[in-house]
N, C-alpha and C positions, 0 to 999 in steps of 0.2 A: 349224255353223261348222267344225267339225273336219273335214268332210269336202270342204268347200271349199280347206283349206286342203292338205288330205289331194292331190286336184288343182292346184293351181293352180301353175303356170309363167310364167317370161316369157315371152313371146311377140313375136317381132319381124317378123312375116310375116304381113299380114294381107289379107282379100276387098277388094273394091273397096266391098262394101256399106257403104253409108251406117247412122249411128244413127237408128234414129228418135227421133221427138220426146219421147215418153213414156219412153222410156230413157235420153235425158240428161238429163230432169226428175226421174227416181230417180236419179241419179248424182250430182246437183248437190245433192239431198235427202242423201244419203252425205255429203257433204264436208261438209256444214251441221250434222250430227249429229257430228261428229269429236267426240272430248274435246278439252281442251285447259288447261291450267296454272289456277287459280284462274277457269274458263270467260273466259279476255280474249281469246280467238280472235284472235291477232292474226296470222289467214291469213287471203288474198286469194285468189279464182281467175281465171284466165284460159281459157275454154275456148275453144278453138280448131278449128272444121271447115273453116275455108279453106284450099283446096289449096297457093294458092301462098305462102299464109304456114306451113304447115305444112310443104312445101319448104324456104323458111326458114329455117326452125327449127331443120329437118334438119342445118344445117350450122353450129349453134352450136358444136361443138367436133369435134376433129380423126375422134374414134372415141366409137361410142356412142351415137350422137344419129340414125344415117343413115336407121334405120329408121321416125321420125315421116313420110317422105314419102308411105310405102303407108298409115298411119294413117287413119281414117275423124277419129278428136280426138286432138287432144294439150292435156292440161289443164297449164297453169303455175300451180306453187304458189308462193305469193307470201306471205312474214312483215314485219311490221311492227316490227325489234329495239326500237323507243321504244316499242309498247307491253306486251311483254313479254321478259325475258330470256330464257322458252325456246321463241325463235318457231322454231328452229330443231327442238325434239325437236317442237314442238305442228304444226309443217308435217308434219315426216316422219310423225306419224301418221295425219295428215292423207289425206297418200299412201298408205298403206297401207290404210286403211280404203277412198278409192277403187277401189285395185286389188282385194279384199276384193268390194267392190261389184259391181266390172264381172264377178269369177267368178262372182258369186251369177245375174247375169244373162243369160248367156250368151257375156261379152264375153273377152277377153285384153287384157293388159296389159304392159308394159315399162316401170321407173324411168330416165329419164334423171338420171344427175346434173349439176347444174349450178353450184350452189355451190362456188366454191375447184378449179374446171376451167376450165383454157385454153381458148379460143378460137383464139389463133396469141402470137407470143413476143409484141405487143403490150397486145392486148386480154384479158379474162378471156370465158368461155362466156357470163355472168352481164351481161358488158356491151354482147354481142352477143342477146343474147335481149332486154334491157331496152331496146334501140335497136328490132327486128322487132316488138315488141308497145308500144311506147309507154310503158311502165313508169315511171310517178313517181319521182325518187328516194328516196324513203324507203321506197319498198318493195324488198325481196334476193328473189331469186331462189334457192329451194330446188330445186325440181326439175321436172320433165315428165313426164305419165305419158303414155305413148303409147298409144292404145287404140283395139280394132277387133274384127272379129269374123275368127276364126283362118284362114289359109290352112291353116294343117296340126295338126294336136293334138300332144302331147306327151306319155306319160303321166306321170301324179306321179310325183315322187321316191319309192323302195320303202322300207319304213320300217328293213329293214337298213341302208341309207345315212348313215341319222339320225346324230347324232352326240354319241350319249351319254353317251362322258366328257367332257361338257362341264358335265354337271349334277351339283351336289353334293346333300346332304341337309345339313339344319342349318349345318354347319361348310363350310370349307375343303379338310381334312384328311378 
């Protein structure tokens, strides 16, 4: 695990290559294994390989989103706040365990966020994605993971980067 995490980058620049079949069935197996608050899972996915809904997508908010168009998938994470309070931390790990996933398998990855981002001074990102994908109302919209196999590599972050006054021991102080 450490050494996955040791690599691993966003990546916004991806092959034209398609996933195969067998690699969004362990991806989808990732998301299904997430932890989640007293196990009430109350996230949804939407996995997405359609080009021109992935276009789409692409232009749920103004920056940040442009890159799901070269995407091979873009999964929407979807929480249910009626059936738990922290569908919001139980999504985000959600996401992260995917992206996690897609290193362990050769893939790259990018978080979109979508939650509490604009769209245009109208509309929210959140209600422009829940219009492109059809989204019930009781389900929010967390986030996009954009995923594909890399145009280019990146190496890890070097571990002098790290930032380790951040951690304390025992205390505070």
């Amino acid at each position: 695990m450490l050494e996955i995490l040791r690599k691993r980058r966003s990546i916004r620049h991806y092959t034209p290559q398609a996933i195969e079949p067998e690699v969004l069935a362990q991806l989808k197996e990732a998301v299904l294994r997430s932890p989640s608050s007293r196990g009430l899972d109350p996230w949804e996915f939407i996995f997405v390989t359609d080009k021109p809904l992935l276009e789409a997508l692409s232009t749920a908010k103004p920056h940040g989103a442009h890159f799901l168009r070269e995407a091979a998938l873009g999964v929407a994470v979807l929480g249910n706040e009626d059936k738990a309070d922290t569908w919001i931390e139980d999504c985000a790990i959600a996401s992260i365990i995917l992206q996690l996933a897609c290193e362990s398998l050769g893939l790259c990855s990018c978080w979109v966020q979508i939650r509490l981002r604009p769209h245009d001074q109208e509309r929210s990102a959140e209600d422009r994605v829940r219009e492109i994908l059809h989204i019930p109302p009781h389900l929010r919209v967390e986030s996009i993971i954009s995923i594909g196999y890399p145009a280019k590599s990146l190496a890890g972050h070097a571990r002098e980067t790290l930032k380790d006054h951040t951690i304390r021991t025992n205390t505070y102080s």
